[in-house]
C-alpha positions as protocol buffer text, in pm:
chain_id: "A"
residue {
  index: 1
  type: UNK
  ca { x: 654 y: -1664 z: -648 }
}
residue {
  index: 2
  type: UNK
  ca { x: 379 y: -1434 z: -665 }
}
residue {
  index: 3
  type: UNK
  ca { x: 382 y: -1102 z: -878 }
}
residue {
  index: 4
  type: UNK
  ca { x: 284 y: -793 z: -802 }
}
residue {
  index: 5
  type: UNK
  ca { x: 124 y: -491 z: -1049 }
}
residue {
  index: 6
  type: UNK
  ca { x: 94 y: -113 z: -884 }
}
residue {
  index: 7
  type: UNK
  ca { x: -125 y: 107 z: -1119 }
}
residue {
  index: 8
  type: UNK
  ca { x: -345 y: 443 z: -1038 }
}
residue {
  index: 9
  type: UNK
  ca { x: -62 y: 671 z: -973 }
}
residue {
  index: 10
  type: UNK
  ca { x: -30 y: 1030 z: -1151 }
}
residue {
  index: 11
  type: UNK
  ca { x: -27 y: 1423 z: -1091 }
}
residue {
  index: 12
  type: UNK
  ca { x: -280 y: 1589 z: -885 }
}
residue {
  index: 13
  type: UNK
  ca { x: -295 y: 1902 z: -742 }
}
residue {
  index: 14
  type: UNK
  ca { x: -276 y: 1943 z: -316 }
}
residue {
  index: 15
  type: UNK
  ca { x: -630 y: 1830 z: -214 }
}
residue {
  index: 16
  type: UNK
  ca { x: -685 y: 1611 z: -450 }
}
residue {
  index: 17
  type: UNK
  ca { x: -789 y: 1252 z: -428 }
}
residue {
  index: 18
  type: UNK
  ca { x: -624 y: 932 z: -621 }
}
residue {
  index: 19
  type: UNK
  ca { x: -687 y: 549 z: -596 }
}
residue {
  index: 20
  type: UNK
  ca { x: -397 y: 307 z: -617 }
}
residue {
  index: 21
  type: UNK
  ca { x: -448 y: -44 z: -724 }
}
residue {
  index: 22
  type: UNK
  ca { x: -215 y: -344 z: -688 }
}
residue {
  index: 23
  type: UNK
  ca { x: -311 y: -669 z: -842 }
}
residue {
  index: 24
  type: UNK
  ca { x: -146 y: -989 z: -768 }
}
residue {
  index: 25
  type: UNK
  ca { x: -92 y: -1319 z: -943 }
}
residue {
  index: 26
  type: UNK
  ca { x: -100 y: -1527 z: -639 }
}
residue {
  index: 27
  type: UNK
  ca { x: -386 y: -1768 z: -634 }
}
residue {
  index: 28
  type: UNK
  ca { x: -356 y: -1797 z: -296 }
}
residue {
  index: 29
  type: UNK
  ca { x: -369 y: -1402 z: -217 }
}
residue {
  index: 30
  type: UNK
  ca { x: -613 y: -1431 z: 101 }
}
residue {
  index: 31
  type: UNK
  ca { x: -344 y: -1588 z: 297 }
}
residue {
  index: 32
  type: UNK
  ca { x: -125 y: -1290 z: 230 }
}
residue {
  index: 33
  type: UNK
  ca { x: -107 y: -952 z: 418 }
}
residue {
  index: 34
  type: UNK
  ca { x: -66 y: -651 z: 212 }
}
residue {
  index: 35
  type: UNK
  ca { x: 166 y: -326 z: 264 }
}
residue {
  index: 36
  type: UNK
  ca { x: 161 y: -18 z: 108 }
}
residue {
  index: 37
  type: UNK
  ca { x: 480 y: 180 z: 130 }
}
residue {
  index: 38
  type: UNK
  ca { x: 654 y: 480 z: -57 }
}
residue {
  index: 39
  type: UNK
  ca { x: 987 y: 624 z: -116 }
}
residue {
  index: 40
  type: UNK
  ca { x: 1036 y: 1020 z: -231 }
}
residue {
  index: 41
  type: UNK
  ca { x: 1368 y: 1123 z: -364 }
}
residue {
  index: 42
  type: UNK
  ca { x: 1647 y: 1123 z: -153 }
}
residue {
  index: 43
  type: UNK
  ca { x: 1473 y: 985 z: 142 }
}
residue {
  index: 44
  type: UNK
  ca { x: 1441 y: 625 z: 286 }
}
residue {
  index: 45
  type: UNK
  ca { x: 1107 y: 406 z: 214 }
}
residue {
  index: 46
  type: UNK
  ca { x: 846 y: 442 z: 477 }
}
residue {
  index: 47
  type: UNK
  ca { x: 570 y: 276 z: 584 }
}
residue {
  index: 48
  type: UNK
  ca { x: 230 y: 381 z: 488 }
}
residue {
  index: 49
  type: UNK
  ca { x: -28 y: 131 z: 571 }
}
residue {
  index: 50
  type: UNK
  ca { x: -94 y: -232 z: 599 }
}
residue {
  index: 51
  type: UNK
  ca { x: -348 y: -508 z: 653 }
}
residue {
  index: 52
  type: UNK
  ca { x: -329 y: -846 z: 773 }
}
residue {
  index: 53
  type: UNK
  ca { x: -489 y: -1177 z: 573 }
}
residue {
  index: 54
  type: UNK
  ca { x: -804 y: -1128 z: 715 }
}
residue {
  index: 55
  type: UNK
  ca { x: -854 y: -798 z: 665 }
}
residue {
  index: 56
  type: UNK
  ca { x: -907 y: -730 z: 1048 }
}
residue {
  index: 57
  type: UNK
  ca { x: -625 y: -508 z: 1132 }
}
residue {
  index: 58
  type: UNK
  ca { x: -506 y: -227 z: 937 }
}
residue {
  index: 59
  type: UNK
  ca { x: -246 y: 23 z: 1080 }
}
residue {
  index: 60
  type: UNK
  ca { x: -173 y: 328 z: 897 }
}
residue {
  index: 61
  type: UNK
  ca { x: 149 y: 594 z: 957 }
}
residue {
  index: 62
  type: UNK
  ca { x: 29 y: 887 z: 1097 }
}
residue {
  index: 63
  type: UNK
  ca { x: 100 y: 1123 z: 818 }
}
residue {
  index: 64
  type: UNK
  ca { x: -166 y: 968 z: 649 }
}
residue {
  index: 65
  type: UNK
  ca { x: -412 y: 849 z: 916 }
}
residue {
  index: 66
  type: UNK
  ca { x: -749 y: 975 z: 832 }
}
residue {
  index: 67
  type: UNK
  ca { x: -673 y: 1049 z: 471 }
}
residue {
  index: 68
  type: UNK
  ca { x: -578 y: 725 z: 347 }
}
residue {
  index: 69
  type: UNK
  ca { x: -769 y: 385 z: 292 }
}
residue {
  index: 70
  type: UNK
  ca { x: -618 y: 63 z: 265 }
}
residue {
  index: 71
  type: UNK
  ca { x: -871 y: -202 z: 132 }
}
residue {
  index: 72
  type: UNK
  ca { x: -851 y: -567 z: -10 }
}
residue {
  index: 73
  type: UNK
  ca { x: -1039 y: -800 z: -235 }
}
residue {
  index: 74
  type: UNK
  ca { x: -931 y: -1137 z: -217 }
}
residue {
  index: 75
  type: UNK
  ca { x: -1206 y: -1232 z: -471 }
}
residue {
  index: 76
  type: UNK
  ca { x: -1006 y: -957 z: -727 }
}
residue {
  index: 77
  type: UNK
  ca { x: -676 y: -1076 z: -614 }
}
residue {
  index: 78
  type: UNK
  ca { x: -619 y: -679 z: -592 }
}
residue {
  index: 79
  type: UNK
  ca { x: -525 y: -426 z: -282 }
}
residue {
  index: 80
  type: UNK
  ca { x: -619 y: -30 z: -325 }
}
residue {
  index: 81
  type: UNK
  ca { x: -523 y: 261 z: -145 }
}
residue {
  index: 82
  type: UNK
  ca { x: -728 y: 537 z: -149 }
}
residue {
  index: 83
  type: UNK
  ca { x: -594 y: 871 z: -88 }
}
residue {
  index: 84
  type: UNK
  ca { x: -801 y: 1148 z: -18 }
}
residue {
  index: 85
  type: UNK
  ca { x: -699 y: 1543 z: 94 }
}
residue {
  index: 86
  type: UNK
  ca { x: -334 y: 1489 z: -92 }
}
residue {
  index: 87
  type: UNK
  ca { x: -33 y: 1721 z: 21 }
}
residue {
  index: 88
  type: UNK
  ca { x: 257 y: 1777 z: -200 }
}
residue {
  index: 89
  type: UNK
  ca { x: 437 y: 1534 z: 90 }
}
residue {
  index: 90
  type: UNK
  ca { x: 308 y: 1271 z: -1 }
}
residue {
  index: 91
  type: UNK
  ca { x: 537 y: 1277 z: -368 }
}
residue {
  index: 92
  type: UNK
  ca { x: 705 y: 945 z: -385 }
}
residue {
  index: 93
  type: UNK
  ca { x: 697 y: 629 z: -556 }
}
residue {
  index: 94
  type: UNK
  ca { x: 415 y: 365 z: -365 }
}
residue {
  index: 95
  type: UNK
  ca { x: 474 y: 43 z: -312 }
}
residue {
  index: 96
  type: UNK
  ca { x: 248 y: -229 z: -275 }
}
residue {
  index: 97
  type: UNK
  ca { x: 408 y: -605 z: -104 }
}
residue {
  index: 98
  type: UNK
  ca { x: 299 y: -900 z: 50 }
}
residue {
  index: 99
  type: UNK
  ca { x: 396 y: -1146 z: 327 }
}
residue {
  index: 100
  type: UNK
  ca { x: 246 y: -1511 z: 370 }
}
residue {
  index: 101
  type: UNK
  ca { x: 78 y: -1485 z: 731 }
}
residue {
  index: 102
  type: UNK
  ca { x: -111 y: -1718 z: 1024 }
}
residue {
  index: 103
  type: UNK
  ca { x: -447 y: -1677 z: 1088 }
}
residue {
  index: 104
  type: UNK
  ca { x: -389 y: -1562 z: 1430 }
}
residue {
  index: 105
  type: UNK
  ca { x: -124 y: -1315 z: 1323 }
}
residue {
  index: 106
  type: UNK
  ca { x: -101 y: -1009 z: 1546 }
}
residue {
  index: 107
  type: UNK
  ca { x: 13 y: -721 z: 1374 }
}
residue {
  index: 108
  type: UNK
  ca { x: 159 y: -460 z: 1524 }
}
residue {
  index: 109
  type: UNK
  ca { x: 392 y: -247 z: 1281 }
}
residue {
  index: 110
  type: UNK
  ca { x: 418 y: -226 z: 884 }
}
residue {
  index: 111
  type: UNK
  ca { x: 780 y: -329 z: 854 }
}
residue {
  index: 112
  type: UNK
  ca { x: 906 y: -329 z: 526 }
}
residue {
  index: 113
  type: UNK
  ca { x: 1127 y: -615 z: 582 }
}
residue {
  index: 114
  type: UNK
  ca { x: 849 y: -889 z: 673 }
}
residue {
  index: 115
  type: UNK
  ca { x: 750 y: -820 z: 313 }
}
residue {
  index: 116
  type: UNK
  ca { x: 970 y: -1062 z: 79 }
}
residue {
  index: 117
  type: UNK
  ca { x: 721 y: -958 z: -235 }
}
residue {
  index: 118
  type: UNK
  ca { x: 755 y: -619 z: -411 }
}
residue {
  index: 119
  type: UNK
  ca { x: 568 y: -472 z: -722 }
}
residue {
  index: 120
  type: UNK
  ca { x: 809 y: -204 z: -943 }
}
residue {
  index: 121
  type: UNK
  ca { x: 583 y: 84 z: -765 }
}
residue {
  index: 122
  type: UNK
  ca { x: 367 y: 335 z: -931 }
}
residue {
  index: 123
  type: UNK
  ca { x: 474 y: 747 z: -921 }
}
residue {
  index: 124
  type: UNK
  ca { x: 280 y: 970 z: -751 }
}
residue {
  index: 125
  type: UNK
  ca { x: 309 y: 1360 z: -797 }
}
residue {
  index: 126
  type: UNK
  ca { x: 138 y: 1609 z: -562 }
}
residue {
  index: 127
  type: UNK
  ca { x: 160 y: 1958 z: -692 }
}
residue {
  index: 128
  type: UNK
  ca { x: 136 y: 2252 z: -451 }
}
């Protein structure tokens, strides 16, 4: 079973810019697509973006399209999201998981329940 290690999260003012990391154990980590998700106090976990194996499909929630980056290195073994123009909505603990895919996967939604492998999340703290 692989493991999963979130790191990068912090405080940072609104407009502000932060880079999370997840690295996994799995040697076999290019056969796995990658989800980043989040969960703020008192609210359920959403879906922020993810990627398939290959790298070439990435969906993103639209909350965060064009100021987030989801990006992979299967040589690293690691996933990062990059998140750029921060609003204090976007406080919450981030999750990064993966999911053993086909190839030919088609990927339409990031649904947190394909994901069977969770790291313990990283805190992120956007101050107004």
């Amino acid at each position: 079973q692989p493991q999963l290690v979130e790191s990068g999260g912090g405080l940072v003012q609104s407009g502000g810019s932060l880079r999370l990391s997840c690295a996994a154990s799995a040697s076999t980590f290019r056969y796995y697509g990658i989800g980043w998700f989040r969960q703020a106090p008192g609210k359920e976990r959403e879906a922020v973006a993810c990627v398939t194996r290959s790298g070439g499909t990435t969906l993103y929630a639209e909350s965060v399209k064009g100021r987030f980056t989801l990006s992979r290195d299967n040589d690293r073994k690691a996933a990062y999201l990059q998140m750029n123009s921060l609003k204090p909505e976007d406080t919450a603990v981030y999750y990064c998981a993966i999911k053993r895919e086909i190839l030919t996967v088609e990927l339409k939604a990031c649904a947190s329940t394909d994901y069977p492998t969770w790291g313990q999340g990283t805190q992120v703290t956007v101050s107004s």
